[in-house]
C-alpha positions in Angstrom: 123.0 32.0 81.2 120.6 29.1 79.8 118.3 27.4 82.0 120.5 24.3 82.5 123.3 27.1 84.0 120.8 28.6 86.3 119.7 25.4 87.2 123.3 24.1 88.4 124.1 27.3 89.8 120.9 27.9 92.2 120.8 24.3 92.9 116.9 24.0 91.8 115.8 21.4 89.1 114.6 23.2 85.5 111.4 21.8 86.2 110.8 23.4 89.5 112.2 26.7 87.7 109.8 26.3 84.8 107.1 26.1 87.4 108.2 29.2 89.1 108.2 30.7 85.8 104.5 29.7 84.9 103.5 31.0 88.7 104.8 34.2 87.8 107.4 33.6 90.7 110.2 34.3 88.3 110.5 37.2 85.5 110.8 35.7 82.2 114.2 35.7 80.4 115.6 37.3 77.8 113.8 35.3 74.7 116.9 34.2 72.5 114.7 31.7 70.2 111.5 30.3 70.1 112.2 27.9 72.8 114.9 29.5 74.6 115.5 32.4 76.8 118.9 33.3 78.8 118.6 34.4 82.1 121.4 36.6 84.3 122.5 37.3 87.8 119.1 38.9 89.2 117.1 36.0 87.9 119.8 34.0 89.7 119.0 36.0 92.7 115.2 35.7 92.8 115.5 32.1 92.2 117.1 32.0 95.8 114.5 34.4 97.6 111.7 31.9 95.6 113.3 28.8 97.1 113.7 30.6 100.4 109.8 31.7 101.0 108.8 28.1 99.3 110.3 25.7 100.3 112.2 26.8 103.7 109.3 29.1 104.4 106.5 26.9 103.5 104.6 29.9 102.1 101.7 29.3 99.6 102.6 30.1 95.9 99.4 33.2 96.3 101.4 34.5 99.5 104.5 34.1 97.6 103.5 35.9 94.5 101.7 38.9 97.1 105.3 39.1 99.0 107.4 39.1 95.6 105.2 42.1 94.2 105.6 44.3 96.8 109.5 43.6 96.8 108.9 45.0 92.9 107.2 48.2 94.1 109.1 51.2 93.1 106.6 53.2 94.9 107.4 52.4 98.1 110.9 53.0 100.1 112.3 50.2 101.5 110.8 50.6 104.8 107.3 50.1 103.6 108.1 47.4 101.4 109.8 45.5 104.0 107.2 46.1 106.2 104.3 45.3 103.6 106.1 41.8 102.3 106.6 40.6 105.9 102.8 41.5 106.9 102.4 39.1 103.8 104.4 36.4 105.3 102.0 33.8 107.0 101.8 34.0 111.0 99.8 32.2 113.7 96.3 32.3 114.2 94.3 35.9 115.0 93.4 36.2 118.3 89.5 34.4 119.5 87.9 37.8 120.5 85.5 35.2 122.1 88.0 34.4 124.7 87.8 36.4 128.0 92.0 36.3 127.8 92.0 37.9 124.2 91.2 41.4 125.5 93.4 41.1 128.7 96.0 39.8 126.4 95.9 43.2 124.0 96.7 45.5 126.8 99.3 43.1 127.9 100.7 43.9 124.8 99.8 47.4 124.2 101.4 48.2 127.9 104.9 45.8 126.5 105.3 47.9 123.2 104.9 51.4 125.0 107.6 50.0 128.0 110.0 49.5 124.9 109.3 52.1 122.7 108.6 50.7 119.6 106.3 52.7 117.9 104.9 50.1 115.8 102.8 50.5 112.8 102.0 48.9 109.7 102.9 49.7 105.9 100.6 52.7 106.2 101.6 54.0 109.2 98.7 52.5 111.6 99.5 51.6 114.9 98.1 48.5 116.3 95.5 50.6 117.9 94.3 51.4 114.7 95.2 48.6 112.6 94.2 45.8 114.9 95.0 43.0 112.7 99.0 43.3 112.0 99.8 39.8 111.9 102.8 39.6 114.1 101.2 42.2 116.8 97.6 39.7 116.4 100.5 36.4 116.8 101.8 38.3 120.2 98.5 39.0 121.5 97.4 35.5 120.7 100.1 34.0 122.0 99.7 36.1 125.6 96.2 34.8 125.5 97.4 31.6 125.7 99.6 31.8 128.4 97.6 33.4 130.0 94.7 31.0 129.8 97.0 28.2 130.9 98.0 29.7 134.0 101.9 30.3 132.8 103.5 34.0 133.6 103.1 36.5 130.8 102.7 40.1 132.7 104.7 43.0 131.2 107.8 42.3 133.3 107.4 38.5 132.0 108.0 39.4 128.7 110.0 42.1 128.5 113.3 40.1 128.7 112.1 38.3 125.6 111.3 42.0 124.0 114.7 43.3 124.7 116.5 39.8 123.1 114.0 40.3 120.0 115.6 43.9 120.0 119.5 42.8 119.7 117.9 39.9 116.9 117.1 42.6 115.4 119.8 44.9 114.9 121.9 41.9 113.7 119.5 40.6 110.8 119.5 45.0 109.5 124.1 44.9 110.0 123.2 41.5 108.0 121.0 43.2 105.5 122.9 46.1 105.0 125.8 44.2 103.4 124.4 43.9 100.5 124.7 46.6 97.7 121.3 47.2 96.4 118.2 48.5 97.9 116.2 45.9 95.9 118.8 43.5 97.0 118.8 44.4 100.7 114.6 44.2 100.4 115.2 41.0 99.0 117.7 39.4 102.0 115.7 41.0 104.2 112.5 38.8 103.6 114.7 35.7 102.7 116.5 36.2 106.1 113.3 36.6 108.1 112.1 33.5 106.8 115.6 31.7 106.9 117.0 33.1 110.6 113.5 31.8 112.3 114.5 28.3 112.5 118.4 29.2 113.7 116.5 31.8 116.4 114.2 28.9 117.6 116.9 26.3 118.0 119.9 28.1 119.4 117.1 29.0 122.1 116.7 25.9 122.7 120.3 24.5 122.8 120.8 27.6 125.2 118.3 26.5 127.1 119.5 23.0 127.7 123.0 24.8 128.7 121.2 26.7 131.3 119.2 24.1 132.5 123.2 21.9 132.8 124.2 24.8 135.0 121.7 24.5 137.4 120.5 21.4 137.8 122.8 18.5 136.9 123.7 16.4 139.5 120.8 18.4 141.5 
């Protein structure tokens, strides 16, 4: 397809794709002339993911670009390059090693991932023990700090009910990876869909929330 084709089909301007193509957030097409190129279905597809981490995402075009190159890595399976793209992603800030809490808040956490199981580690197989500064593990024990600061509950037991949810999300964003055909495709949705399912996760909380809060207090 031509430019003006991809552009109708993805629903993103040419001059947004031309951009993408200058970042080196798009492979080049298939040079037809000296001013044209045609483009095909995997161009159509990284066109999404791009949009996705962009302009859903809010990710910085560097972070984008970091995240898009690790999706290309042959190299690794497709557990490492999950894993590497989403450490790529951009998270909350590192935990203030200045704060009392911040230390507290790391055992919290250490003592919540062993009560589940989860044996995590990073692209290179470090376990937050080793590798203290995995984003989403630095987020949690951040985010513990917090609470903890504040005076709100966040022991083990506290959170463990939101560990055990987080492990059902879970399996249902792999079942909705895994129908798609490729490895580099199911890479590809699996970044896109980690980006894209964080705003439906956040507000069906939410609306459960209010439901909850209808069932035991209205009228009360």
């Amino acid at each position: 397809m031509r430019l003006a084709e991809l552009s109708a089909r993805s629903g993103v301007s040419r001059a947004t794709i031309k951009y993408y193509l200058r970042e080196g957030l798009l492979p080049p097409g298939r040079r037809v002339t000296a001013t044209e190129a045609e483009y095909d279905e995997e161009h159509l597809r990284k066109l999404r993911l791009v949009r996705a981490l962009l302009q859903v995402g809010r990710i910085p075009v560097k972070s984008a670009r970091d995240v898009l190159a690790v999706l290309a890595d042959e190299d690794l399976d497709r557990n490492q390059r999950l894993g590497t793209a989403v450490w790529a992603l951009p998270h909350g800030p590192a935990p203030d090693e200045e704060d009392p809490a911040t230390e507290t808040a790391r055992r919290t956490a250490g003592a919540l991932m062993e009560r589940m199981g989860w044996g995590y580690a990073d692209a290179s197989g470090q376990t937050p023990a080793e590798a203290p500064a995995a984003p989403a593990y630095a987020m949690l024990v951040t985010a513990i700090a917090t609470l903890s600061r504040l005076g709100y509950p966040c022991a083990t037991d506290d959170l463990e009910p939101y560990a055990r949810s987080m492990e059902r999300i879970a399996v249902a964003d792999l079942d909705l990876v895994e129908r798609y055909g490729t490895p580099d495709e199911q890479v590809e949705a699996a970044v896109a869909l980690t980006v894209l399912y964080e705003p439906v996760v956040l507000s069906l909380r939410r609306l459960a929330e209010s439901e909850e809060s209808r069932r035991r207090f209205d009228g009360k």
